[in-house]
Structure formats: structure tokens, C-alpha cells
C-alpha positions in Angstrom: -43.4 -19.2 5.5 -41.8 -17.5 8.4 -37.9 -16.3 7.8 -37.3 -17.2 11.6 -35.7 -21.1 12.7 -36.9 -22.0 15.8 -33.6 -24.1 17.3 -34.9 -27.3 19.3 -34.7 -25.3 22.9 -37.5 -22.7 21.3 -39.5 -25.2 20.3 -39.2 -26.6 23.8 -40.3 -23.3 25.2 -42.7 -22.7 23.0 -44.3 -26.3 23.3 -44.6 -25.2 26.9 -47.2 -22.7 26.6 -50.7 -24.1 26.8 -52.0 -21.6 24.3 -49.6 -23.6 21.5 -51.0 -26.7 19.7 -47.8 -28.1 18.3 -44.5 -26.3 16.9 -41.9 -26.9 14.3 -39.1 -25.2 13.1 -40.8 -22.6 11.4 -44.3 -22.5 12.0 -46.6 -22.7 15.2 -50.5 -23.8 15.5 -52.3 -22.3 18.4 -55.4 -23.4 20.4 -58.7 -22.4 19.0 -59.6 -21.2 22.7 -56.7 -19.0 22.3 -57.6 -18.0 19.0 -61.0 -16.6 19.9 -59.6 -14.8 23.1 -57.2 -13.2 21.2 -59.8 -11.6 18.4 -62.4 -10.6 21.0 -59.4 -8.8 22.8 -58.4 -7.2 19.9 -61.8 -6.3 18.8 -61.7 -4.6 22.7 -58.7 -2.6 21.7 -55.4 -4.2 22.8 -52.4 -4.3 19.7 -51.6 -8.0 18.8 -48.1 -7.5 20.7 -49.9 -7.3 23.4 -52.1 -10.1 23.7 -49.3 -12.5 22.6 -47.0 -11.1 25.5 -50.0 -10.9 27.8 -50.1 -14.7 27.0 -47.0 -16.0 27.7 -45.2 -15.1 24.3 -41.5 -14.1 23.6 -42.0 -11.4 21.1 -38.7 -11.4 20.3 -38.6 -15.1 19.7 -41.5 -15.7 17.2 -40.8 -12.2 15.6 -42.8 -9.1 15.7 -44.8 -9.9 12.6 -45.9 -12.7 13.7 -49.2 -11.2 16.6 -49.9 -9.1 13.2 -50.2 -11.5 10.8 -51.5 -14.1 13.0 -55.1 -11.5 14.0 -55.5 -10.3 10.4 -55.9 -13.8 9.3 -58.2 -15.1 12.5 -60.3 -11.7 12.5 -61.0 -13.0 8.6 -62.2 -16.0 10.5 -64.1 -14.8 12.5 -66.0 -12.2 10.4 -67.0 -14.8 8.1 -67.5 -18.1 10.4 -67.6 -16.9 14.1 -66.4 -18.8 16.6 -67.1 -22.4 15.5 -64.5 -21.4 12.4 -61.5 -22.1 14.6 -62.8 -25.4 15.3 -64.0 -26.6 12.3 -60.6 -24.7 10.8 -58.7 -27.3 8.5 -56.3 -24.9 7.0 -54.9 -26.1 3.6 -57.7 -28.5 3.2 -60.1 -25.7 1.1 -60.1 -22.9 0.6 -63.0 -21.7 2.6 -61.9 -22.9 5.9 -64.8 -25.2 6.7 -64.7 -29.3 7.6 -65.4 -31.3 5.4 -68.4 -33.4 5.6 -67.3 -36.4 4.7 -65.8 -38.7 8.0 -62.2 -40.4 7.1 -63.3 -44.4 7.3 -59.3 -45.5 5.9 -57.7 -43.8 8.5 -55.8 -47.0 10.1 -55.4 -48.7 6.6 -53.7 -45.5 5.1 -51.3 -44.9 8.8 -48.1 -46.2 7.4 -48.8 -44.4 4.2 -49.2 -41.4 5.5 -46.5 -41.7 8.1 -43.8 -42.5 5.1 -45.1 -39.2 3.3 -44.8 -37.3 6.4 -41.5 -38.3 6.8 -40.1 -37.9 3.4 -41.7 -34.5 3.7 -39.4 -33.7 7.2 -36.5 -35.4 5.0 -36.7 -32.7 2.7 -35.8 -30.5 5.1 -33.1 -32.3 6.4 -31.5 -32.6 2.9 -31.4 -28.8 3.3 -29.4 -28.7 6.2 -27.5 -31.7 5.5 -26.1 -29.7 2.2 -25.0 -26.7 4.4 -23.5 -29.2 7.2 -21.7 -30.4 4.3 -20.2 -27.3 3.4 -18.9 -26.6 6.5 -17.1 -29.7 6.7 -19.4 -31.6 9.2 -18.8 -35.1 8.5 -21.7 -36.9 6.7 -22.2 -40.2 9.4 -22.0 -38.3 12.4 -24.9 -35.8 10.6 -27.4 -38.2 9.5 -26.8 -40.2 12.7 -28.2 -37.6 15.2 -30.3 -35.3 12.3 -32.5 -38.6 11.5 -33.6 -39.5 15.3 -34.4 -36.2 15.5 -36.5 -36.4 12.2 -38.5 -39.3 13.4 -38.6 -37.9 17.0 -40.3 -35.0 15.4 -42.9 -36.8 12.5 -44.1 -38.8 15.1 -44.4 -35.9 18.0 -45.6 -33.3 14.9 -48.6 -35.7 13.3 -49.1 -38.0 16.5 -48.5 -40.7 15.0 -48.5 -44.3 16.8 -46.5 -47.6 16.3 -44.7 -46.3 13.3 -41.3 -45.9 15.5 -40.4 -49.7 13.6 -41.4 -48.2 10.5 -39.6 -44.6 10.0 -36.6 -46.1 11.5 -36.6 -48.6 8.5 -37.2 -46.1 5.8 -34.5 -43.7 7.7 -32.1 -46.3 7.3 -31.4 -46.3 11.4 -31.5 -48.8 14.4 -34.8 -49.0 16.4 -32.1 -49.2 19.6 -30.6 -46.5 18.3 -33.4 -43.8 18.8 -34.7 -45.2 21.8 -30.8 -44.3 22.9 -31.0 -41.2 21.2 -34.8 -40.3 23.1 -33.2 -41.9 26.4 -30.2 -39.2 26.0 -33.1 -35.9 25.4 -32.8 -34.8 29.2 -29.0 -34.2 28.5 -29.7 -32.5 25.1 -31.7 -30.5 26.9 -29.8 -29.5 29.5 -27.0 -28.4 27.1 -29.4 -26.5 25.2 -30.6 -24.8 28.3 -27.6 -23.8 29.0 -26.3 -22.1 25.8 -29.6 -20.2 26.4 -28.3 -19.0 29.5 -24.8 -18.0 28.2 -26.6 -16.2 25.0 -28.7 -14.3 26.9 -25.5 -12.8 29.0 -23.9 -12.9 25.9 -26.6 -11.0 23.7 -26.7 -8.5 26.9 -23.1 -7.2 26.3 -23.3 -7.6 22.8 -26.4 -5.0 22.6 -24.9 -2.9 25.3 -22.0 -2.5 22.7 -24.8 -1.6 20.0 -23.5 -5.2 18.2 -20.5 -3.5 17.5 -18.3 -6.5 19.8 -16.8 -9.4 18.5 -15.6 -12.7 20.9 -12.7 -11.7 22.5 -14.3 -8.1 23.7 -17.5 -9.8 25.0 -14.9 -12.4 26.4 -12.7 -9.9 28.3 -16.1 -7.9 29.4 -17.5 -10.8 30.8 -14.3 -12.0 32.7 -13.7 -8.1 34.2 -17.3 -6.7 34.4 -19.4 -10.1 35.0 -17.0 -12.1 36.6 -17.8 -14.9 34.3 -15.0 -17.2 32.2 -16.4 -18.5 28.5 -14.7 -19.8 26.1 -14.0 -17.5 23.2 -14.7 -20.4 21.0 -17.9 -21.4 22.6 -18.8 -17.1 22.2 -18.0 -17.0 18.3 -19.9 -20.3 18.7 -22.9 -19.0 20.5 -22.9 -15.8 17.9 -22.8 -17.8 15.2 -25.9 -20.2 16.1 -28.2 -17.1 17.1 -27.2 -14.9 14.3 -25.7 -12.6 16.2 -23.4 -10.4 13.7 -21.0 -8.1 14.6 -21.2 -4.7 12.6 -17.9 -3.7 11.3 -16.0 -1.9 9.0 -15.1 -3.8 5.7 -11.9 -3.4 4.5 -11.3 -1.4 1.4 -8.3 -2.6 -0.7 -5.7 -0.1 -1.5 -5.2 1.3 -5.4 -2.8 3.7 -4.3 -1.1 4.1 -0.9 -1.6 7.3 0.5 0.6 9.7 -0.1 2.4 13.1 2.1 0.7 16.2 0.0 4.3 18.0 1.2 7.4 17.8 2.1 9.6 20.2 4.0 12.0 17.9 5.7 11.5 13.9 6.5 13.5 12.1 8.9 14.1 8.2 9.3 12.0 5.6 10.6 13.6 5.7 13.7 10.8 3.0 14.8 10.9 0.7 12.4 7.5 -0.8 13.7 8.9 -2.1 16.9 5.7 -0.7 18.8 5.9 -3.5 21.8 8.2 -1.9 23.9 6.9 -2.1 27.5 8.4 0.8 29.0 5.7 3.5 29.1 6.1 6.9 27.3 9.0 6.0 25.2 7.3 5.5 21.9 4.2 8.1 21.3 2.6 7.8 18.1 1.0 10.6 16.6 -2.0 10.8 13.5 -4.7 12.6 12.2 -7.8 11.5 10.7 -11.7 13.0 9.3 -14.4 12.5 11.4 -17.5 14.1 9.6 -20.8 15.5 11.6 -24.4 17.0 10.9 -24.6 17.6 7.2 -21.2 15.7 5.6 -19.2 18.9 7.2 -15.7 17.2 8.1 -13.8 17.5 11.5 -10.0 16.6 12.3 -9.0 14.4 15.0 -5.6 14.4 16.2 -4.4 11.9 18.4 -1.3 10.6 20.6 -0.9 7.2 21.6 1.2 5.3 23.9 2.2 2.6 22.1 3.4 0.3 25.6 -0.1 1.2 26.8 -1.9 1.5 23.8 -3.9 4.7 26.0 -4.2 8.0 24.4 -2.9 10.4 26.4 -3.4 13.8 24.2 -6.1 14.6 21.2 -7.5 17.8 20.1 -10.1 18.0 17.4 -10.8 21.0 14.9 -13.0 22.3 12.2 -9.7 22.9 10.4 -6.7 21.4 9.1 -4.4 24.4 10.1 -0.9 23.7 11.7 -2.9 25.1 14.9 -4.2 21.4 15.5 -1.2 19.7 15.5 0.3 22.9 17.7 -2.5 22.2 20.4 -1.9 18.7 20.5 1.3 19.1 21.4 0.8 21.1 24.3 -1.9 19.0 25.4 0.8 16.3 25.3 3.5 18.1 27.2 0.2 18.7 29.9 0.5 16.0 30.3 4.5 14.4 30.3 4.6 17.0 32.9 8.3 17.3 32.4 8.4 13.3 33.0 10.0 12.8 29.3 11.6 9.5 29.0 15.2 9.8 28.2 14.8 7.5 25.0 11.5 8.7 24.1 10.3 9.4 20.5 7.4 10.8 18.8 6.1 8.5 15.1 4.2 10.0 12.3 3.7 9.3 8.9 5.0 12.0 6.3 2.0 14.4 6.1 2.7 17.6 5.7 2.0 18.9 9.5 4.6 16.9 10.4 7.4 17.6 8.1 6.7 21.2 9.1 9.6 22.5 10.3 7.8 24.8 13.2 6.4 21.7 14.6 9.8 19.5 14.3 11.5 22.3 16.3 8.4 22.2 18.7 9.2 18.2 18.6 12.5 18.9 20.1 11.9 21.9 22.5 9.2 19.1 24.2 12.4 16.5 24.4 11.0 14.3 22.0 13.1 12.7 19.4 11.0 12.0 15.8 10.8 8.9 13.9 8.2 8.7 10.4 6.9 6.0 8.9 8.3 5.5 5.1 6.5 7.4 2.5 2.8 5.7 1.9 3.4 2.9 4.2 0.4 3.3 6.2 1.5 -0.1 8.1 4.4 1.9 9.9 1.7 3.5 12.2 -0.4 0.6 12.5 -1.7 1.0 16.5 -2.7 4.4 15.6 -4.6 3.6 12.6 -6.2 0.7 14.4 -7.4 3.1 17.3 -8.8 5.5 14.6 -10.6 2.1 13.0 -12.2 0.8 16.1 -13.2 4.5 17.1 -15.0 4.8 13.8 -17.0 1.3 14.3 -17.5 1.6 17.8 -18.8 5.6 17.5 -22.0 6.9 15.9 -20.2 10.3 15.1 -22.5 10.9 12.4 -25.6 10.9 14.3 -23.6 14.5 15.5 -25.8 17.5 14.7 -22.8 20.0 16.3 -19.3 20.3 16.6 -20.1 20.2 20.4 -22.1 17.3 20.2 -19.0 15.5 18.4 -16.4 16.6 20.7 -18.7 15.3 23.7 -18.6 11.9 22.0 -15.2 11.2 21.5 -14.4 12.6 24.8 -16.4 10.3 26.5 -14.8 7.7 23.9 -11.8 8.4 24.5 -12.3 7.8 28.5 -14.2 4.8 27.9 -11.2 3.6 26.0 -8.5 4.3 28.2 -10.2 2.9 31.3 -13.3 0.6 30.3 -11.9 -0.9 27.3 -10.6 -4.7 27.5 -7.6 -5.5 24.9 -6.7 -9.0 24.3 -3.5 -7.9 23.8 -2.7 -6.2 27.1 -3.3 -9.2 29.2 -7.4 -8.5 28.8 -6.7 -5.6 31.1 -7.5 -1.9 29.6 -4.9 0.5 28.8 -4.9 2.2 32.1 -4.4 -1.3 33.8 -1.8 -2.3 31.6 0.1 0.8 32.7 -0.1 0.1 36.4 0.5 -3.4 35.7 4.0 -2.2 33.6 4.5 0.3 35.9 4.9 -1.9 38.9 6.2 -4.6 36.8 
């Protein structure tokens, strides 16, 4: 049995196609006409994929295994019974595939049987999903309510069955008003369904344009500033949820032992004291270093500023080393930049490693104007914006695919940019960093 769960808008769709015979949540029966086409055309040469898109199929819907699977079991078929196999074909009936001889004279006196064991078959199914509603807290009236109509809805739409709507809705334990209500309200169902097919597909657009590496409130802030469209965040992680589509992120590691400065030459206080939302640009710069490993497992160093008021990084500098040079060059890159525009308040945060405690760089620190603040020893939470930037670089970047050092500078340069100027924050009034700072600037 396929892995894939058609929702009730794919079965819709795939209902529509006049190449399907009937559809249910995990299985579809195709035309005999279609059947035969399709072997003759793969006989000719064409890939199952391509028949079944050349047909009217959503690969991506049914799966990819699916054309496969489907022409190795009708070429059987064929090969053994020609055409006149696919219709005399009563899978599950024998095992050879043929009709049986015999004509079915009890047909109308065994109807209701039948229709109670085809129901208490579907009812199986809905025990299933009534046992994960119920585990997610859905309450149990309002389930069985709207999961039975649609139940009997699909029995009698599934076996074509007639007059039996009396009948299922007394072993279902429902009101015969009550489906005929429920089938009145179908063209409303449907339109809501059609519509949160819209909203995935422009949803699954920037969440594949992201390499499935956004969560709600980035697809959110990308389709309010890039699409000009407002959703729900809810209705997103909503969305996400009921197509499977999963974020790829980092899972966090608990701590055994908080790391630790390998030297000290000379701390100073936490001069911060994690106050990082101070809106006045350039007065608090946060300052970290962290591995970033390429090609074969050989490790790189990435040094970074960041404004915390804009949460932009304004100087970086990456090395194969972890020499004093790289914390040297940042520094310059960073006074590049100030320009000689140094706040009169403005401070520099680090945690206690030893490139920092230096005392060559602290008297750089203060040559630059910059007065410096260190988080307490092994309290990686003291320079929490910088280590967030350094976690969302390391989801967002596939540094590893890197074969050079080049190759790996290119991509967190263009990171880097792409951060500063295309990437939404929830935080900064869904604007991106260089927004914010216009925004605080002429605030």
C-alpha cells in the first residue's frame, strides 16, 4: 500500500481526470483504455513518468514510484493475457487475473450486506485517524460528526452503492438530515480546500526557494515584502503541517560542560550585561568566532561583528587559521567601515576566548574608540545574537558542499549580503537589518 495520503482536494483532482476510475485515500484504479495505451507506449519507448504526465498526472502528487510500479505490473498483464486482461482484470479476486465464470445471481439480496462490510472496512480507517485526532486534542463529537459523513459519502461514491444512504447512516450512528446537510455544504468544503491549495503552492514555492530550510514567520515576512501577500502565520505552520512540509533545522545539543576561555591574559566586566535592544545604531557591536569546515573535514574560522540595534553584520573576515591575525583583520575591516563615525557610548562584547583577552587586541580595542564588555566565563547566553547569527548561518548554508577555501568565502559572502539586505526578521518590524537601520535612523 502506497505511503502517500491523498487529502480530499487530491482526490478531487484526481477524480477529475478521465483516465481515473475511482480514488481513495491511498490507492487509485485507472481505465483499462488507459491501461493498454499506456503499455503500448511504453513498449514504443516513452519512461512511465512520462506517459502519466503526458496524461494529465501530477507526478509529484501520486509519487514518483507510482508510473513505475503501476507499468511493471500491467506489462505482466499484458504479456500473459493481452488486452482483454484489463477488462476481464478482477484484481484480488484470484490470483491469475481472469473473471470468473460464474455470473453473481444474489447481487440485490446480499446489497446491504455488503454495504455494512464496506463500511466497517472505511471505519477501520477512521478509528486510525480518530486515535491521532485524539491525541492532539481534537474533541471526540466534533470528529466523528464531520469524519462519518464523510465515511458514508465515500462507501457509497467508492463501491456505487444505491439506497443504502438510510442504512450506513444507522450503523454510523448519524442523522439522515444530517449528511444530506453535510453533502449540501461540499461546494463550500471545497472551495476552502481549493484555496489552501492555492496558499500551499505559494507557500511550498518560498519554502523550496529557501531549500526547506524556512519556518512560518520567514515564509510569512517573505511573502508580505517579496509577494505582497498577508497569511496568517498560524494558517502557514497550519498549511506546513497538513502537507508535510518540514523545516530542516539544527537540533539542539544539550550542554555537559559550558564552554570554556582556553586563556586568560586580562578579562574585563560584562559591561553589557545582555541588554542587546538598544536602538541607537553602532553603540553595541558584538564580536565571535566560530568553525566552519569545507572539502575534506579541513576547518575554517569565521569572525564576525554584529550590530546588535540592527542585528546587520557589518565586518567578518574568515581564515584557514586561528592566529591573532583574524581577529586583527576584523578589526580593521570594522574601523573600514565606522569610518571615524564611532558612537560616543559605543562598546565592543566578546566572550573570554583567548583572542580577546589578548592584550595587543584590547589596546587595538581602544586605539579604534571602542570601549569592551565580555560575557562571564562559559556563559555562552551573554552573546546570544551572535551565536544566533552563527546558528541560522549554519542551517541556512550548505558550507560543506565547499571543495575550496574560495568556494567557501564566496558563500558566506553572498550570505552575508543576503542577510543584511534580503533577510526578513520578525523581530525588526519584519523589515531586514538594513531596513531596520534606515527605519532607526530616521526614527
Amino acid at each position: 500500500m502506497s505511503k502517500i495520503i491523498f487529502n480530499e482536494h487530491q482526490i478531487k483532482l484526481l477524480e477529475a481526470n478521465p483516465h481515473v476510475k475511482q480514488v481513495s485515500e491511498r490507492s487509485i484504479s485507472y481505465h483499462p483504455d488507459f491501461k493498454v495505451k499506456a503499455v503500448k507506449e511504453n513498449q514504443a519507448g516513452k519512461s512511465p513518468i512520462q506517459i502519466f504526465i503526458e496524461h494529465g498526472f501530477d507526478v509529484k502528487m501520486i509519487g514518483t514510484e507510482k508510473p513505475n510500479g503501476c507499468l511493471k505490473r500491467w506489462r505482466k498483464i499484458f504479456h500473459r493475457f493481452g488486452e482483454e486482461g484489463f477488462y476481464t482484470e478482477r484484481r484480488g479476486k484470484g490470483s491469475t487475473g481472469r473473471p470468473s465464470s460464474k455470473e453473481c445471481t444474489q447481487e440485490e439480496r446480499l446489497m446491504k450486506a455488503e454495504a455494512r462490510i464496506k463500511y466497517l472496512e472505511a471505519e477501520l480507517e477512521f478509528l486510525k485517524k480518530f486515535r491521532r485526532a485524539r491525541k492532539a486534542g481534537i474533541e471526540e463529537d466534533k470528529v466523528i460528526a464531520s469524519e462519518k459523513y464523510q465515511l458514508i459519502e465515500q462507501t457509497i461514491r467508492t463501491y456505487q452503492l444505491r439506497n443504502m444512504v438510510s442504512f450506513l447512516c444507522e450503523q454510523a450512528g448519524v442523522s439522515r438530515s444530517g449528511y444530506y446537510a453535510w453533502l449540501k455544504a461540499e461546494e463550500i468544503r471545497f472551495q476552502y480546500e481549493e484555496r489552501d491549495w492555492q496558499d500551499y503552492e505559494l507557500i511550498k514555492k518560498v519554502f523550496e526557494e529557501k531549500k526547506k530550510k524556512a519556518g512560518a514567520l520567514t515564509i510569512k515576512m517573505i511573502l508580505e515584502n517579496d509577494y505582497l501577500v498577508t497569511m496568517n502565520h498560524k494558517k502557514i505552520r497550519r498549511l506546513m503541517e497538513k502537507f508535510e512540509l518540514k523545516t530542516a533545522i539544527r537540533r539542539a545539543k544539550p550542554y555537559r560542560k559550558l564552554a570554556q576561555a582556553t586563556q586568560e591574559h586580562k578579562t574585563v566586566p560584562n559591561r553589557l550585561n545582555r541588554q542587546f535592544n538598544q536602538e541607537d545604531p553602532g553603540k553595541v557591536l558584538l564580536t565571535d568566532i566560530t568553525y566552519v569546515y569545507y572539502g575534506t573535514g579541513q576547518p575554517a574560522y569565521l569572525s564576525c561583528v554584529k550590530d546588535a540595534a540592527t542585528r546587520e553584520i557589518i565586518a567578518y573576515c574568515l581564515s584557514k587559521t586561528l592566529k591573532m591575525e583574524l581577529v586583527y583583520k576584523t578589526l580593521e575591516k570594522l574601523s573600514d567601515v565606522l569610518d571615524g563615525n564611532i558612537h560616543p557610548e559605543a562598546l565592543i562584547h566578546s566572550d573570554q576566548g583567548f583572542h580577546y583577552t589578548h592584550p595587543e587586541f584590547q589596546k587595538r580595542v581602544k586605539e579604534l574608540g571602542l570601549t569592551q564588555s565580555m560575557s562571564r566565563k562559559g556563559n555562552c547566553w551573554d552573546n546570544a545574537p551572535m551565536e544566533s547569527f552563527f546558528g541560522h548561518f549554519k542551517d541556512e548554508v550548505d558550507y560543506r558542499e565547499c571543495q575550496t577555501f574560495e568556494e567557501l568565502h564566496q558563500i558566506i559572502e553572498e550570505y552575508i549580503e543576503n542577510y543584511n539586505s534580503k533577510r526578513y526578521q520578525w523581530s525588526l518590524n519584519k523589515m531586514t537589518p538594513e531596513q531596520y537601520r534606515s527605519h532607526l535612523l530616521a526614527a
